[in-house]
C-alpha positions as CSV (number, residue, x, y, z in Angstrom):
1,X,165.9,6.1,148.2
2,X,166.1,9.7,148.5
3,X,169.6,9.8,146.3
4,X,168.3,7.4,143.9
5,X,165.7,9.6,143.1
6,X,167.6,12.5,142.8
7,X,170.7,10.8,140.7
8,X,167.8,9.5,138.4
9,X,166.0,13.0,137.8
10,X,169.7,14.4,137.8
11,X,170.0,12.1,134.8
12,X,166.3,13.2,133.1
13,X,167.5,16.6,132.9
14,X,170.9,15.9,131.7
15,X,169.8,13.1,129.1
16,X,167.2,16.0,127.9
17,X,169.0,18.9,128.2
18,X,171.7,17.0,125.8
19,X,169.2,15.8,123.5
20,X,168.0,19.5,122.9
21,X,171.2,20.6,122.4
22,X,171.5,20.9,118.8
23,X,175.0,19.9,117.0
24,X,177.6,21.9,116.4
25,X,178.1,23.6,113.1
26,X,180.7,22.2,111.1
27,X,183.7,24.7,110.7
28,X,183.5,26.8,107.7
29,X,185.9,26.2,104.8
30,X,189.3,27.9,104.8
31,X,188.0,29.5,101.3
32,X,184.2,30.6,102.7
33,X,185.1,34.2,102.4
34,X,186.8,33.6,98.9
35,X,184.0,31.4,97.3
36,X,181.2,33.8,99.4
37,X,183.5,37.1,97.7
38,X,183.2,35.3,93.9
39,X,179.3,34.7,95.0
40,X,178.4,38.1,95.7
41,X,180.3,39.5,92.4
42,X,178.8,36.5,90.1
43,X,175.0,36.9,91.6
44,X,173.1,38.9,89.2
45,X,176.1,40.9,87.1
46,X,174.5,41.4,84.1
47,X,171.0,42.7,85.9
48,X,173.8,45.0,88.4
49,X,175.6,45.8,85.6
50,X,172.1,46.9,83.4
51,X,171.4,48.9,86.4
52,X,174.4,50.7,86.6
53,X,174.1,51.6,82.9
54,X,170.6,52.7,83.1
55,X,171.1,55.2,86.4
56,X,174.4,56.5,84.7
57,X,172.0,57.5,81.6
58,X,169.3,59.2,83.5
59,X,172.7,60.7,85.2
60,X,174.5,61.7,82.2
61,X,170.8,62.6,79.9
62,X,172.4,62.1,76.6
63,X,170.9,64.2,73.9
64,X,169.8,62.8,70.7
65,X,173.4,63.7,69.2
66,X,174.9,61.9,71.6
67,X,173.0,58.7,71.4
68,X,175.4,57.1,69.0
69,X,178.1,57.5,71.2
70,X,176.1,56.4,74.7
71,X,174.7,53.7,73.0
72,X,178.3,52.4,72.0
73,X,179.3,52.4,75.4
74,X,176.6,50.3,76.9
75,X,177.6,47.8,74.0
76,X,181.2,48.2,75.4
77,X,180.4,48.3,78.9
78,X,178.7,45.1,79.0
79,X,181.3,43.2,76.8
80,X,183.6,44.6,79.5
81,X,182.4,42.1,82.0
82,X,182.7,38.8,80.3
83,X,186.5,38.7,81.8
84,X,184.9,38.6,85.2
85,X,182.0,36.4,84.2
86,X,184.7,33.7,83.1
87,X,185.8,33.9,87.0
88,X,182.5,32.5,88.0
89,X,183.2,29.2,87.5
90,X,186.1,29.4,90.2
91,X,183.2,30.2,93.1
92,X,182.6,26.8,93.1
93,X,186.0,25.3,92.8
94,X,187.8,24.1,95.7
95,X,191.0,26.4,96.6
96,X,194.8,24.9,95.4
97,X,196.2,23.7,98.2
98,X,199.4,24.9,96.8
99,X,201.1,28.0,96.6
100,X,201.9,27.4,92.8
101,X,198.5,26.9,92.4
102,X,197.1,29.7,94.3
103,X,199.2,32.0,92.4
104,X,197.9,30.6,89.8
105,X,194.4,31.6,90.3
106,X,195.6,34.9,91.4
107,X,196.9,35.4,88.3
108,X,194.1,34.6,86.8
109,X,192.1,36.9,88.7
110,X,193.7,39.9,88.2
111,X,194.2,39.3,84.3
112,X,190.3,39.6,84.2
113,X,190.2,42.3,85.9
114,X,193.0,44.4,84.4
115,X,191.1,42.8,81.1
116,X,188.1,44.7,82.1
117,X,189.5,47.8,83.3
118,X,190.9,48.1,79.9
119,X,187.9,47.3,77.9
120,X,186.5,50.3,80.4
121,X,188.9,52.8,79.7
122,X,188.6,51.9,76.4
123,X,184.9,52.4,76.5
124,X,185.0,55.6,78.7
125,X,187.8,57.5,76.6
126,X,185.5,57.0,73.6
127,X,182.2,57.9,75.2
128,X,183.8,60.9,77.1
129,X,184.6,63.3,73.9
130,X,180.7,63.0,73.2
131,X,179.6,64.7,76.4
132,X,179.8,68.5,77.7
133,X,181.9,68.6,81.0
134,X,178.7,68.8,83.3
135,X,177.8,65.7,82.0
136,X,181.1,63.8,82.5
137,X,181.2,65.2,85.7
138,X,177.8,63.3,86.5
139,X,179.0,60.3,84.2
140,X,181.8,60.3,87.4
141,X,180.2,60.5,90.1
142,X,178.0,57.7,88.8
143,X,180.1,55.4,87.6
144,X,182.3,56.1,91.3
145,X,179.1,54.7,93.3
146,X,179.2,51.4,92.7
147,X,183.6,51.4,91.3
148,X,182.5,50.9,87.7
149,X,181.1,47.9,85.6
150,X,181.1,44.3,87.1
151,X,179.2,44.6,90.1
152,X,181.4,45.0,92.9
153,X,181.8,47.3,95.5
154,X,177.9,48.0,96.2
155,X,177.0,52.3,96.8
156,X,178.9,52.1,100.5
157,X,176.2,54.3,101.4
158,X,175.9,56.8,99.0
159,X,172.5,57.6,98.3
């Protein structure tokens, strides 16, 4: 009697104990880093990049003969990102399970972003004759915080 109570309350607490357990995650996606990588770049990029513009301006203080020229490179800067705005689309699609196709993508990828570090340059070399060298030095250092238009990078603790 004794054992049969003991084997029943041994199977109580195991029956409960295994009820309580709660299931397993399923194992994340071989692309979670990827798709979580576009997420954080596609969240919010033209509020980021509004930001960016608007602390580089208090940075840089243009004066009111150099409006024209800061002005144009906001216009610029925030054309610049449409290259990487056309990547969002890929967060959400499922990686190629090939290696053509994931050089593919790649490709892709990097022609949006050398696309936008152009359409930067672009933007910069024209902005930078406008400004005295004290302010291109704080047009730098601002534009360094967060590595330039398109959201990425964060201020990796620069504040």
């Amino acid at each position: 009697m004794r054992t049969l109570l003991l084997t029943t309350a041994l199977i109580a607490v195991a029956t409960t104990a295994l009820a309580q357990t709660p299931p397993s995650a399923p194992a994340p996606a071989p692309d979670a880093p990827r798709r979580a990588g576009m997420e954080r770049m596609c969240a919010d990029m033209d509020a980021r990049t509004a930001a960016r513009l608007a602390f580089a301006e208090v940075k840089v203080a243009p004066t009111d003969a150099q409006r024209a020229a800061w002005d144009m490179f906001g216009r610029e800067a925030r054309a610049a990102i449409e290259p990487l705005k056309r990547l969002c689309g890929d967060a959400v699609a499922p990686r190629p399970t090939d290696y053509a196709g994931r050089l593919a993508m790649r490709e892709k990828h990097m022609s949006a972003m050398l696309e936008n570090t152009r359409a930067m340059r672009a933007a910069v070399d024209k902005l930078l004759p406008a400004l005295s060298e004290e302010q291109r030095t704080r047009f730098s250092e601002s534009m360094d915080r967060g590595r330039g238009m398109g959201g990425r990078g964060g201020h990796h603790g620069h504040h």
